[in-house]
PDB file of N, CA, C and O in Angstrom:
ATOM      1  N   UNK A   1      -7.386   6.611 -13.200  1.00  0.00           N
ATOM      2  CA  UNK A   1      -7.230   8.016 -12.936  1.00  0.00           C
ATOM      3  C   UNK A   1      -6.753   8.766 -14.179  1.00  0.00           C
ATOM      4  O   UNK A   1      -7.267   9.877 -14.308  1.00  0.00           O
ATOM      5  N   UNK A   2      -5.836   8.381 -15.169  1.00  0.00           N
ATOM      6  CA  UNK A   2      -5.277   9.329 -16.112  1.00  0.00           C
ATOM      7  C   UNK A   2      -6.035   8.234 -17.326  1.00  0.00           C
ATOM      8  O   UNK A   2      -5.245   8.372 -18.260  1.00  0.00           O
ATOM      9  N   UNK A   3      -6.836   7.495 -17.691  1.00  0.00           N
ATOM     10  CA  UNK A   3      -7.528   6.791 -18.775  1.00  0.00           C
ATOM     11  C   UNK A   3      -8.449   7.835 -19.656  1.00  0.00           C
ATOM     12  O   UNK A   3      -8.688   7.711 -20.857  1.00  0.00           O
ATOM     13  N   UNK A   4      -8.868   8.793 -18.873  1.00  0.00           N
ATOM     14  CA  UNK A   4      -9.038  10.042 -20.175  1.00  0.00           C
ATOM     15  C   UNK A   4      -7.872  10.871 -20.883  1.00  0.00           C
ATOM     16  O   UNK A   4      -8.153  11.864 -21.554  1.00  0.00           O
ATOM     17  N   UNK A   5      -6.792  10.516 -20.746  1.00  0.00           N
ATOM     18  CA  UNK A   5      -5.731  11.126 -21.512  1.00  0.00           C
ATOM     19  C   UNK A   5      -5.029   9.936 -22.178  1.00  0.00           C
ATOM     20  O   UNK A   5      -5.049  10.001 -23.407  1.00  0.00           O
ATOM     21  N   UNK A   6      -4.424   8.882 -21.665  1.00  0.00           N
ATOM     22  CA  UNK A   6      -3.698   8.324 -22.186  1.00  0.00           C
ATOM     23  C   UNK A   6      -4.207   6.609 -22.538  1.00  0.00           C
ATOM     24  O   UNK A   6      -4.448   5.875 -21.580  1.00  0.00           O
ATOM     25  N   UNK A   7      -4.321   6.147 -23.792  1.00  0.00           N
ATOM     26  CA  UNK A   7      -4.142   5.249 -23.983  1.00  0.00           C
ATOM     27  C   UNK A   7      -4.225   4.020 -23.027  1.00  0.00           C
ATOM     28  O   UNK A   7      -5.209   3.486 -22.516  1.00  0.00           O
ATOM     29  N   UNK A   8      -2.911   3.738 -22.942  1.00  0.00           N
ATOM     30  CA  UNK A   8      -2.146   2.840 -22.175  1.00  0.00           C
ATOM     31  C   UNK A   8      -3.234   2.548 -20.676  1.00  0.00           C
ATOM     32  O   UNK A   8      -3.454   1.458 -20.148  1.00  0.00           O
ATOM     33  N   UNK A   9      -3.724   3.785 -20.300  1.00  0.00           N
ATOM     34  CA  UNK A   9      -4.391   3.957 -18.874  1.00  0.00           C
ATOM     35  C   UNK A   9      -5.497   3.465 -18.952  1.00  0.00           C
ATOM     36  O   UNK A   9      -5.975   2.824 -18.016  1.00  0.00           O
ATOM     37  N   UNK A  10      -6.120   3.666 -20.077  1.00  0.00           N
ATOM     38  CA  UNK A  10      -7.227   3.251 -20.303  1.00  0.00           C
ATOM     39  C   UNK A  10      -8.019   1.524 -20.235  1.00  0.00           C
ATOM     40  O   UNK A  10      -8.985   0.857 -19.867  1.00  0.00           O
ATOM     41  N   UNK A  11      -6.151   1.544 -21.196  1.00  0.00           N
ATOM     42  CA  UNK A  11      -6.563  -0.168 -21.146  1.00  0.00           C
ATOM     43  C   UNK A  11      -6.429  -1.178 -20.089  1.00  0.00           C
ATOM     44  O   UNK A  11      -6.760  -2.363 -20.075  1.00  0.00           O
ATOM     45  N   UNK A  12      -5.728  -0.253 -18.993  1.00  0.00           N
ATOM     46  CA  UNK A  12      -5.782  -0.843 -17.674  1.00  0.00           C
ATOM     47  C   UNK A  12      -6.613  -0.722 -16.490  1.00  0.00           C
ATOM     48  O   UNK A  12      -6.335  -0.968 -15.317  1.00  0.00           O
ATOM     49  N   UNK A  13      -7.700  -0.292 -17.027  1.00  0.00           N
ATOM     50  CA  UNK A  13      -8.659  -0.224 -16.456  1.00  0.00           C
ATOM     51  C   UNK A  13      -9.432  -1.822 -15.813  1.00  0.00           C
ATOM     52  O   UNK A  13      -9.855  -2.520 -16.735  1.00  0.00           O
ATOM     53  N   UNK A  14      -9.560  -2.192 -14.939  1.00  0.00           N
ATOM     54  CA  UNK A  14     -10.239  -3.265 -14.231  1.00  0.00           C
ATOM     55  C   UNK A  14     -11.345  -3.713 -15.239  1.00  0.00           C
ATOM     56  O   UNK A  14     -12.110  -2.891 -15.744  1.00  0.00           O
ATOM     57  N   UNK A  15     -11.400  -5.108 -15.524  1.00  0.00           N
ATOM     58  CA  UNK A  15     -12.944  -5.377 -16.019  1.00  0.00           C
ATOM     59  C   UNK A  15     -13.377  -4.490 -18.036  1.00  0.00           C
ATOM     60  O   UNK A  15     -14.383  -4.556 -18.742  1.00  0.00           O
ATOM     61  N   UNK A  16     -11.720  -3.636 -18.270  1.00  0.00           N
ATOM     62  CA  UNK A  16     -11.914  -3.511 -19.709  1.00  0.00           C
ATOM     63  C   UNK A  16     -11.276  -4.631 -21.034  1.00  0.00           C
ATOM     64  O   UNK A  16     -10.391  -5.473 -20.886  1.00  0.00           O
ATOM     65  N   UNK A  17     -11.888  -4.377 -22.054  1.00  0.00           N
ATOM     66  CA  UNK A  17     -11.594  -5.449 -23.065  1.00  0.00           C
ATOM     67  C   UNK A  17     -10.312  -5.882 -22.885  1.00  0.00           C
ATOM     68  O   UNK A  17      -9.838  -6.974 -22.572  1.00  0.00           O
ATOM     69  N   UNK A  18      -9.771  -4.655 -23.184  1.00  0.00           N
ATOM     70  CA  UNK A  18      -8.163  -5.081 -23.404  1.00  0.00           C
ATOM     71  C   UNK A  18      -7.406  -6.001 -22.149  1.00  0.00           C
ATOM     72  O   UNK A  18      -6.641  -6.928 -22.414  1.00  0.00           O
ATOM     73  N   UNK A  19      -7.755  -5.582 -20.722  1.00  0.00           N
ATOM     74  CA  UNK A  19      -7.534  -7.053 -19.349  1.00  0.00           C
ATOM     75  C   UNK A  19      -8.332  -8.064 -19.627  1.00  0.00           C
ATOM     76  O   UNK A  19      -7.950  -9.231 -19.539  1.00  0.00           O
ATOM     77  N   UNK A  20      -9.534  -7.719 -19.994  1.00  0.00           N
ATOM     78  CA  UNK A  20     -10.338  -9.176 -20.498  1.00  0.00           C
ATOM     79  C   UNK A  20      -9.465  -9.970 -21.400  1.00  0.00           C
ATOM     80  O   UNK A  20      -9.333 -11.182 -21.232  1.00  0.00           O
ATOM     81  N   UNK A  21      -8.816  -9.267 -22.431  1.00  0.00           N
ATOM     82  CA  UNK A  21      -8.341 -10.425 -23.396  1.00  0.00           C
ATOM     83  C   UNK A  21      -7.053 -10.547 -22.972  1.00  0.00           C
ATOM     84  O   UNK A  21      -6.470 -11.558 -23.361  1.00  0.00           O
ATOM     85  N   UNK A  22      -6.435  -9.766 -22.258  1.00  0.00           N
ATOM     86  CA  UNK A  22      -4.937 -10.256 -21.718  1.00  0.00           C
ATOM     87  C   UNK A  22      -4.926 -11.364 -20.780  1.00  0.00           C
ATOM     88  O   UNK A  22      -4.135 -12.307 -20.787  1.00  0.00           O
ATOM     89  N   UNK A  23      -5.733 -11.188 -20.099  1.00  0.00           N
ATOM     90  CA  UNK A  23      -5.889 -12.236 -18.693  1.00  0.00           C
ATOM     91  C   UNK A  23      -6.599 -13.137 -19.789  1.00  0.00           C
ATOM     92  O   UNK A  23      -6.102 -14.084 -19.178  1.00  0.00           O
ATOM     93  N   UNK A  24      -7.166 -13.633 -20.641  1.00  0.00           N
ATOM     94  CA  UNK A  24      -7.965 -14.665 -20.987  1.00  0.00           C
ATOM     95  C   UNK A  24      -6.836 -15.866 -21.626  1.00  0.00           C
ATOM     96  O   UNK A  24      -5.993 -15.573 -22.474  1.00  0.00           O
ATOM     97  N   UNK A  25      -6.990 -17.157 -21.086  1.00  0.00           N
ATOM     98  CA  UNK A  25      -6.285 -18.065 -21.380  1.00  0.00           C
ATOM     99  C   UNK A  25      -4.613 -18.277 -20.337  1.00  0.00           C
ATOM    100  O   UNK A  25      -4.212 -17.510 -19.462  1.00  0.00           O
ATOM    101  N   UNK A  26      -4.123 -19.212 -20.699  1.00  0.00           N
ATOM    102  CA  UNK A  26      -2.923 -19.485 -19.856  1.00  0.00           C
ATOM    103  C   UNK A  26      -2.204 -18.032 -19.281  1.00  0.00           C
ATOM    104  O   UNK A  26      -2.424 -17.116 -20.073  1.00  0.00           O
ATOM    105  N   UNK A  27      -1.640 -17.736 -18.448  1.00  0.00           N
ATOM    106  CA  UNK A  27      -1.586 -16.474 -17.944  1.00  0.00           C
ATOM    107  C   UNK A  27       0.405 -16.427 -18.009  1.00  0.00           C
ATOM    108  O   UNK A  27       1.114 -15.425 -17.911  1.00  0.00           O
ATOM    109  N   UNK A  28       0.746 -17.558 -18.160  1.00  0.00           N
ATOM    110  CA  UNK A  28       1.929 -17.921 -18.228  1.00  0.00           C
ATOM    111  C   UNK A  28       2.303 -18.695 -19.990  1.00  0.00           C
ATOM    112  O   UNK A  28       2.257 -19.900 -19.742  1.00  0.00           O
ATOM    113  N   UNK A  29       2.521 -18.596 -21.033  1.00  0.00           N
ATOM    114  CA  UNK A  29       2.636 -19.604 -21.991  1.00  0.00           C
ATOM    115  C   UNK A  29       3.744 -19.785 -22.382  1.00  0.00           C
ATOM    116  O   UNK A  29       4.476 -18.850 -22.056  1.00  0.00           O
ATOM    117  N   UNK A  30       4.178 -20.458 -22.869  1.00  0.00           N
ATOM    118  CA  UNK A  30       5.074 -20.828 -23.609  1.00  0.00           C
ATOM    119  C   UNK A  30       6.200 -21.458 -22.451  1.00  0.00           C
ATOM    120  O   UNK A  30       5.768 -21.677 -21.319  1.00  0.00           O
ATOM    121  N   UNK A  31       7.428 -21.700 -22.714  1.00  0.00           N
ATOM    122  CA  UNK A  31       8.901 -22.398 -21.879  1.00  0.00           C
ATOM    123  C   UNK A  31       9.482 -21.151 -21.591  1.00  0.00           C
ATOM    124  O   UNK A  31      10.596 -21.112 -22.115  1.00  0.00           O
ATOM    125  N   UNK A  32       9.219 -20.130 -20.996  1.00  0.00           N
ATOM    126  CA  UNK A  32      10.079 -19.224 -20.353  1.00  0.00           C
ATOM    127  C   UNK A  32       9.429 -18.862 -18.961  1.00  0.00           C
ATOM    128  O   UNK A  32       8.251 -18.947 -18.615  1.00  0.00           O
ATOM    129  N   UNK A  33      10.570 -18.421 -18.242  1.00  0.00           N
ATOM    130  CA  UNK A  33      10.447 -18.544 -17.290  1.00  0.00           C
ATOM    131  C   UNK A  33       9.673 -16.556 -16.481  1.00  0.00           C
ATOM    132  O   UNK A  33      10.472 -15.644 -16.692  1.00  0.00           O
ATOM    133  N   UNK A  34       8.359 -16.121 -15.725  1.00  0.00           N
ATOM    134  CA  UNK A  34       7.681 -15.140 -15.614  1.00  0.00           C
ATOM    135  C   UNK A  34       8.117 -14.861 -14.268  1.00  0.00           C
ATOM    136  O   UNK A  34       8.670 -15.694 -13.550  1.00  0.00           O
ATOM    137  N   UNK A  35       7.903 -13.890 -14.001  1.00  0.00           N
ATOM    138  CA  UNK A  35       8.466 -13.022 -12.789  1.00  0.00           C
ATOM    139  C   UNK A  35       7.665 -11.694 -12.458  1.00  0.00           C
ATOM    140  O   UNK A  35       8.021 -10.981 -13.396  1.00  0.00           O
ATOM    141  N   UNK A  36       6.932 -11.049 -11.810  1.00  0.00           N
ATOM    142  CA  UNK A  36       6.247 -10.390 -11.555  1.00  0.00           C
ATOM    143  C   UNK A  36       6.742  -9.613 -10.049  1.00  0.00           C
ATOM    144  O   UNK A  36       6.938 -10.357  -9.087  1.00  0.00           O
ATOM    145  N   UNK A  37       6.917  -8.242  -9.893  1.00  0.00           N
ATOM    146  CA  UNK A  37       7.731  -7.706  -8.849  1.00  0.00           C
ATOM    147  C   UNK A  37       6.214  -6.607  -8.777  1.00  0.00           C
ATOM    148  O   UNK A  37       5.526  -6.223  -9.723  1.00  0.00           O
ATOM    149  N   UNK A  38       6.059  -6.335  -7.380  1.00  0.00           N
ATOM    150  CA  UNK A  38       4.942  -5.296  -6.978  1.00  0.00           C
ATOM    151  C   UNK A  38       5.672  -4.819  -5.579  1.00  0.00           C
ATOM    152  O   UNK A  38       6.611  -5.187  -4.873  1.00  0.00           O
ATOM    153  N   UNK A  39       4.818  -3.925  -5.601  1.00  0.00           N
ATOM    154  CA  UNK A  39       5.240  -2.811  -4.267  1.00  0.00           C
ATOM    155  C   UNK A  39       3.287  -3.501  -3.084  1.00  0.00           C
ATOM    156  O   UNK A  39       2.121  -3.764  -3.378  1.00  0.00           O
ATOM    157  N   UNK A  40       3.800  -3.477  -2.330  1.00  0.00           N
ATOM    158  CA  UNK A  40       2.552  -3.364  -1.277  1.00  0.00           C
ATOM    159  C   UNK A  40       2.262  -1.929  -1.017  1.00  0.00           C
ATOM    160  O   UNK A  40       1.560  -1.661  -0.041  1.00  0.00           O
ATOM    161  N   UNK A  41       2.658  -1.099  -1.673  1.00  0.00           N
ATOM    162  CA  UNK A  41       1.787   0.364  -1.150  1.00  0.00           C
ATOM    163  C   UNK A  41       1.567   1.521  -2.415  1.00  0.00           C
ATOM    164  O   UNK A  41       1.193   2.694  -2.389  1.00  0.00           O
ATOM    165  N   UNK A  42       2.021   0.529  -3.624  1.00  0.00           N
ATOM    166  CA  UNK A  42       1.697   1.338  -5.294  1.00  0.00           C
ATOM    167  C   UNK A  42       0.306   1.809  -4.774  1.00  0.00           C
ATOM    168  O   UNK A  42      -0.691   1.144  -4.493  1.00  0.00           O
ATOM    169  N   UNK A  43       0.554   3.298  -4.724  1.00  0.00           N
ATOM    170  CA  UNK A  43      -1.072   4.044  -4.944  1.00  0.00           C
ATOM    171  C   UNK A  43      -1.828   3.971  -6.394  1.00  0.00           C
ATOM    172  O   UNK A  43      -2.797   4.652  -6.732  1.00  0.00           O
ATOM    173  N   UNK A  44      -1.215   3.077  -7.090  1.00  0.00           N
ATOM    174  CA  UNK A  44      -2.010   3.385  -8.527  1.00  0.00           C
ATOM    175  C   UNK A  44      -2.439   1.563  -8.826  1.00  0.00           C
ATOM    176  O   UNK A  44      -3.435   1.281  -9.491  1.00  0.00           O
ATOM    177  N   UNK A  45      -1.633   0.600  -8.298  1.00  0.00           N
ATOM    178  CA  UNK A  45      -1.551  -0.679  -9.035  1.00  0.00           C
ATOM    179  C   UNK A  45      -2.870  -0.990  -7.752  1.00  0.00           C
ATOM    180  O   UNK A  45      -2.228  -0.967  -6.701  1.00  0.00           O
ATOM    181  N   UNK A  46      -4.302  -1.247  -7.407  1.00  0.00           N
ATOM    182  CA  UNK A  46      -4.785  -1.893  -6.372  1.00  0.00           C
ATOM    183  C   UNK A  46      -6.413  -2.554  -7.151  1.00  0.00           C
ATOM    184  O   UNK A  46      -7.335  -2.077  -7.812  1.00  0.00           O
ATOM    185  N   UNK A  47      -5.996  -4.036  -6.527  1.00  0.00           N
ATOM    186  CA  UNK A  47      -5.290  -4.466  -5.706  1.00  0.00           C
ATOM    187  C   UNK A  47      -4.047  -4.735  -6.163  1.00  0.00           C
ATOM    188  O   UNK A  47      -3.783  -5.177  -7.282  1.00  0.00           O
ATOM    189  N   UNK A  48      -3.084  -4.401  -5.079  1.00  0.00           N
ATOM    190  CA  UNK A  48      -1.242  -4.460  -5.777  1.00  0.00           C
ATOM    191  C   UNK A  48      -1.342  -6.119  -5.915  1.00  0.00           C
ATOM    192  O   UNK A  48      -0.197  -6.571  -5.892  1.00  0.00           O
ATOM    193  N   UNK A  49      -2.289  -7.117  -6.044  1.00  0.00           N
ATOM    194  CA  UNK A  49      -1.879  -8.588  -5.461  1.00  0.00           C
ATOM    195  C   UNK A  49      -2.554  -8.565  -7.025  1.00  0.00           C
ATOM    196  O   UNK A  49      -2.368  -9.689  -7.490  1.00  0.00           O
ATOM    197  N   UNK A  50      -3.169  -7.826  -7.875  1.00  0.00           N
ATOM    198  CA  UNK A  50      -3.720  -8.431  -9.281  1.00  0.00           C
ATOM    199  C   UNK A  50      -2.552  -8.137  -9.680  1.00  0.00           C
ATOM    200  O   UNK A  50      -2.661  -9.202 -10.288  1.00  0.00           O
ATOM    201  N   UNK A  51      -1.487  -7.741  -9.963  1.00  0.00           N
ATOM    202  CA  UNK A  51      -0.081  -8.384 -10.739  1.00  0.00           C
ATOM    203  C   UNK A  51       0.438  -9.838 -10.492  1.00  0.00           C
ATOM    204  O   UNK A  51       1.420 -10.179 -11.152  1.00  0.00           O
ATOM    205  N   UNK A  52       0.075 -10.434  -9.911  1.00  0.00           N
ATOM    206  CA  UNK A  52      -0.160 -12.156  -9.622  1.00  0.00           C
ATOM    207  C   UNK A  52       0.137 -12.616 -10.880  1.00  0.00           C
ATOM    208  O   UNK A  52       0.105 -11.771 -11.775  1.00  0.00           O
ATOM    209  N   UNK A  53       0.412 -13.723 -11.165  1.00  0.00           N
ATOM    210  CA  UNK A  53       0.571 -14.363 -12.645  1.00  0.00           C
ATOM    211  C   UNK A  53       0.314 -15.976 -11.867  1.00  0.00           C
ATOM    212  O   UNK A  53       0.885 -16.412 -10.867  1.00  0.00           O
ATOM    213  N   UNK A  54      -0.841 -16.707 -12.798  1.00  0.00           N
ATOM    214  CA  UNK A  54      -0.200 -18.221 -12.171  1.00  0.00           C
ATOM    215  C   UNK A  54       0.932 -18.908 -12.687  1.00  0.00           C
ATOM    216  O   UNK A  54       1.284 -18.687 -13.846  1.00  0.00           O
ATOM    217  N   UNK A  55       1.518 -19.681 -12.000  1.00  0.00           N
ATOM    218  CA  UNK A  55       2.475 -19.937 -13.329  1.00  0.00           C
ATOM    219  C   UNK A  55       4.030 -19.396 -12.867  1.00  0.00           C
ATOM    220  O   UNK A  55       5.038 -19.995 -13.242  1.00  0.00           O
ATOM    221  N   UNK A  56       4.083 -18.129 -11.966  1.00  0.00           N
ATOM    222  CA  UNK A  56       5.003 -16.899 -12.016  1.00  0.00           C
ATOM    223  C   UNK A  56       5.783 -17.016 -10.982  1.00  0.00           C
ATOM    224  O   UNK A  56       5.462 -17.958 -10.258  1.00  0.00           O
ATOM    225  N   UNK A  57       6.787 -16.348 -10.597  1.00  0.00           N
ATOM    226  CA  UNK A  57       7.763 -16.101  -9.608  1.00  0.00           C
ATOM    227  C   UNK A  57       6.839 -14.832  -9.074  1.00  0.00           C
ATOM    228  O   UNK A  57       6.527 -14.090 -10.005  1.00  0.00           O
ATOM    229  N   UNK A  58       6.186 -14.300  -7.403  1.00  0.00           N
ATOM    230  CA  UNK A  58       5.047 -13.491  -7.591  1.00  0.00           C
ATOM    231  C   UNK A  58       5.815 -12.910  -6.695  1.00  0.00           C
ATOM    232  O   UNK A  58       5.779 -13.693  -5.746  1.00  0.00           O
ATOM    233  N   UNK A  59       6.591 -11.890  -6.364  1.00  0.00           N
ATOM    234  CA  UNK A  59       7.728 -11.027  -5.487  1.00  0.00           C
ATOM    235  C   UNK A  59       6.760  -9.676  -4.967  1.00  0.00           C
ATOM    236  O   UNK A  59       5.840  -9.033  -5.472  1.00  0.00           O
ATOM    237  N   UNK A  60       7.423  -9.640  -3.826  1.00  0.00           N
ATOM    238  CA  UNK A  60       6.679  -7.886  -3.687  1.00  0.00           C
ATOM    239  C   UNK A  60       8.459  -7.120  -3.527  1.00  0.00           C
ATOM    240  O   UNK A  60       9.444  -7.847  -3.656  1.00  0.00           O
ATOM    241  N   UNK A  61       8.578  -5.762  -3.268  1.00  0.00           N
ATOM    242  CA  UNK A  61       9.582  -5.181  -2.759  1.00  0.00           C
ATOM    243  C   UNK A  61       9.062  -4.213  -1.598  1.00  0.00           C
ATOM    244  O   UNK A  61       9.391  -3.055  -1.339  1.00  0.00           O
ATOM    245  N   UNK A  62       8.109  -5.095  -0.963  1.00  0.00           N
ATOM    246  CA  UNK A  62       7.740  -3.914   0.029  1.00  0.00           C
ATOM    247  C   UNK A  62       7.641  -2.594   0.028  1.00  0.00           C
ATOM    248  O   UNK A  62       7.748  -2.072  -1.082  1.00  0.00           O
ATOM    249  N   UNK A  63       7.455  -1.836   1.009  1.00  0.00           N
ATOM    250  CA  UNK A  63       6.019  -0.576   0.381  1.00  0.00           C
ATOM    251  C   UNK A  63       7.102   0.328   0.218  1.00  0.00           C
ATOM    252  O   UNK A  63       7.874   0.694   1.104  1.00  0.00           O
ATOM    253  N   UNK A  64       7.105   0.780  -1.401  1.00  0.00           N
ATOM    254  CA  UNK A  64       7.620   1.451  -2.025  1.00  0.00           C
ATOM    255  C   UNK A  64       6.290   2.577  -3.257  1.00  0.00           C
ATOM    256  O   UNK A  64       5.573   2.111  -4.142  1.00  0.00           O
ATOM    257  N   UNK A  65       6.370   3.592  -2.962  1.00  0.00           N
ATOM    258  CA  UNK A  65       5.412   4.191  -4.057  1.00  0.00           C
ATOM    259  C   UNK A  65       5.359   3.229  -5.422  1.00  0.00           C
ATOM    260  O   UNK A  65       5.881   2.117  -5.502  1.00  0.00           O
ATOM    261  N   UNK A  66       4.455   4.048  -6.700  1.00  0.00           N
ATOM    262  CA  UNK A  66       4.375   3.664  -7.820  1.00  0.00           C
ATOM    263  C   UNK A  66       5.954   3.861  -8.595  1.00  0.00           C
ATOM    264  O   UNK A  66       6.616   3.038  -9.227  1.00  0.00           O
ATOM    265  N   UNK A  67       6.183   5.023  -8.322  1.00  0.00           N
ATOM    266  CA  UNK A  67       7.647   5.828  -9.177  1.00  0.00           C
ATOM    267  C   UNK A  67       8.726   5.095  -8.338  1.00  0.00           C
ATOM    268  O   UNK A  67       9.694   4.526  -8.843  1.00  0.00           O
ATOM    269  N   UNK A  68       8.462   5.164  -6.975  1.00  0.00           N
ATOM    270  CA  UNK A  68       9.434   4.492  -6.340  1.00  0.00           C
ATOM    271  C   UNK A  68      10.226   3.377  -6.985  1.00  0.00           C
ATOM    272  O   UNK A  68      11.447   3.406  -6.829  1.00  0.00           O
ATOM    273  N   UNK A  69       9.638   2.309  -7.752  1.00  0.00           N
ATOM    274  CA  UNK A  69       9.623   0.973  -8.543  1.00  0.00           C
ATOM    275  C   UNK A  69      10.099   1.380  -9.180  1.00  0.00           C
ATOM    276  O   UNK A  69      10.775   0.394  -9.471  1.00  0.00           O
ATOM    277  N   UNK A  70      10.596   2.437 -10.094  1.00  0.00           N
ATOM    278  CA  UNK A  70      11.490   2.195 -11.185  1.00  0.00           C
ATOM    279  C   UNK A  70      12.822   3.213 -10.783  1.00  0.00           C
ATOM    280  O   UNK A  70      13.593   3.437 -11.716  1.00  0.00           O
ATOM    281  N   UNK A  71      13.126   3.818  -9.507  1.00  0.00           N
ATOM    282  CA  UNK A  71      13.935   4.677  -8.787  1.00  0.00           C
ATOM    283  C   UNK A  71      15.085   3.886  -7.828  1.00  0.00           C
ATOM    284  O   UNK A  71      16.271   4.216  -7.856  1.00  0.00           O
ATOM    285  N   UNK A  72      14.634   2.938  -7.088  1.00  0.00           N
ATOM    286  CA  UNK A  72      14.697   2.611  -5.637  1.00  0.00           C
ATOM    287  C   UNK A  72      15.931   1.801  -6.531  1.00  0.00           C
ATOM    288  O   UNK A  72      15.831   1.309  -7.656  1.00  0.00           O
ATOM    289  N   UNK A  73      17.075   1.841  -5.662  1.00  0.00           N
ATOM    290  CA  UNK A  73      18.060   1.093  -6.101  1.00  0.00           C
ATOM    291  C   UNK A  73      18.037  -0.457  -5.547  1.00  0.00           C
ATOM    292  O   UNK A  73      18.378  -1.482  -6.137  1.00  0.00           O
ATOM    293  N   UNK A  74      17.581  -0.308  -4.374  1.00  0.00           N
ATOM    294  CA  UNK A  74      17.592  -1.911  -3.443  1.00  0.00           C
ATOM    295  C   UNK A  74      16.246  -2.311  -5.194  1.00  0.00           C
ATOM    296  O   UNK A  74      16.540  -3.450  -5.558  1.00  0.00           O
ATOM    297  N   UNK A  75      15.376  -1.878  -5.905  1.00  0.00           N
ATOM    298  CA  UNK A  75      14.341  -2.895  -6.427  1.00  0.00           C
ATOM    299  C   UNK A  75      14.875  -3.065  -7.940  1.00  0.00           C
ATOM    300  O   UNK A  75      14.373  -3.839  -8.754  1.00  0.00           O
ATOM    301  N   UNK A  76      16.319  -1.950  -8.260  1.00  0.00           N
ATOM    302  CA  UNK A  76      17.178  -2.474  -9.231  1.00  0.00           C
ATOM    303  C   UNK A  76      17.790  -3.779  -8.884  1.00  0.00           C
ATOM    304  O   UNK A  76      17.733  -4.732  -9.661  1.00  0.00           O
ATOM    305  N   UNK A  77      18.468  -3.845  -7.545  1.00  0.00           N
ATOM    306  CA  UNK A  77      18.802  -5.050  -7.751  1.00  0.00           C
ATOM    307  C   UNK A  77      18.384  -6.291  -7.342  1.00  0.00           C
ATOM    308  O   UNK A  77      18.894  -7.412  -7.355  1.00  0.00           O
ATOM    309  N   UNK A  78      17.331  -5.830  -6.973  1.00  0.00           N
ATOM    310  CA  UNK A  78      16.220  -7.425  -6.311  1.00  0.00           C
ATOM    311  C   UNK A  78      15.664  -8.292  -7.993  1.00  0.00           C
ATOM    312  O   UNK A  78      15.661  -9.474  -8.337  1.00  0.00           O
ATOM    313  N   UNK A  79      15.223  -6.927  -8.738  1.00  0.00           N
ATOM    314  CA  UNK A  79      15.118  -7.316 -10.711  1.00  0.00           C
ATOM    315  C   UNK A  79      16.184  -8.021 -10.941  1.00  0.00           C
ATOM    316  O   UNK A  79      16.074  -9.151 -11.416  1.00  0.00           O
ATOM    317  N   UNK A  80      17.480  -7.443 -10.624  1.00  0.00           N
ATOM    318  CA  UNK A  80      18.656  -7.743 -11.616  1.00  0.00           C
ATOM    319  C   UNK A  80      18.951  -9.243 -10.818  1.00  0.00           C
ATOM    320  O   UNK A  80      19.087 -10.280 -11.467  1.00  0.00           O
ATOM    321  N   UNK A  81      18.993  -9.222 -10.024  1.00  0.00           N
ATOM    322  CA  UNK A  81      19.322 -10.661  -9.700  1.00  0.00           C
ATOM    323  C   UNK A  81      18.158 -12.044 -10.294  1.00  0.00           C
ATOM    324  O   UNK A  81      18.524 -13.186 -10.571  1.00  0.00           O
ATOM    325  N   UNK A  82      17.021 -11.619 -10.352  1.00  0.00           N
ATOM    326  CA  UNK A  82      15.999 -12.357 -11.541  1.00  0.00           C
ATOM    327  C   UNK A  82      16.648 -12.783 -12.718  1.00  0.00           C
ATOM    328  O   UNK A  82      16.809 -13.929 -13.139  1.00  0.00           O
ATOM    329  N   UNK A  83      17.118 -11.332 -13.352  1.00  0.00           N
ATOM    330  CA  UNK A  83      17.399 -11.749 -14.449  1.00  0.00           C
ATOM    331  C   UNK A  83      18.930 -12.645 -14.803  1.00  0.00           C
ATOM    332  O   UNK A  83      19.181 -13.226 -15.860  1.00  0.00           O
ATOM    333  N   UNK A  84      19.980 -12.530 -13.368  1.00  0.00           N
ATOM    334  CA  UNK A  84      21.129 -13.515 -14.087  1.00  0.00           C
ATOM    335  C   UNK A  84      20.907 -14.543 -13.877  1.00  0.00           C
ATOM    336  O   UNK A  84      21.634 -15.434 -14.316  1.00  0.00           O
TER     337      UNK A  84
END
């Protein structure tokens, strides 16, 4: 939707180079440990289930908007507990 203005949007486009070469090869590498958090009702991320990682810790926070995800205090601390 916004990939004629910005960059970033562009390259997240389904099926473009830049996901082609991100997704290409181990999807997880190296000894650290991946974590992936999605909303079941992001109007912008669909399918919300391609944030998947193999390899990954694959979490949803239940249906929370797109903005919601970086607002919602319960999905500050569902993150923060990942990270201690």
């Amino acid at each position: 939707m916004c990939a004629w203005l910005y960059t970033s949007c562009a390259e997240m486009v389904p099926g473009g180079d830049f996901l082609t070469a991100l997704n290409a090869g181990d999807e997880t590498p190296g000894d650290i440990g991946y974590f992936t958090f999605r909303s079941t009702c992001d109007e912008y991320i669909n399918p919300d289930d391609s944030t998947a990682l193999e390899g990954a810790v694959n979490a949803t926070s239940g249906c929370r908007t797109h903005s919601d995800m970086n607002d919602d205090f319960e999905v500050y601390e569902q993150v923060r507990a990942v990270l201690n």
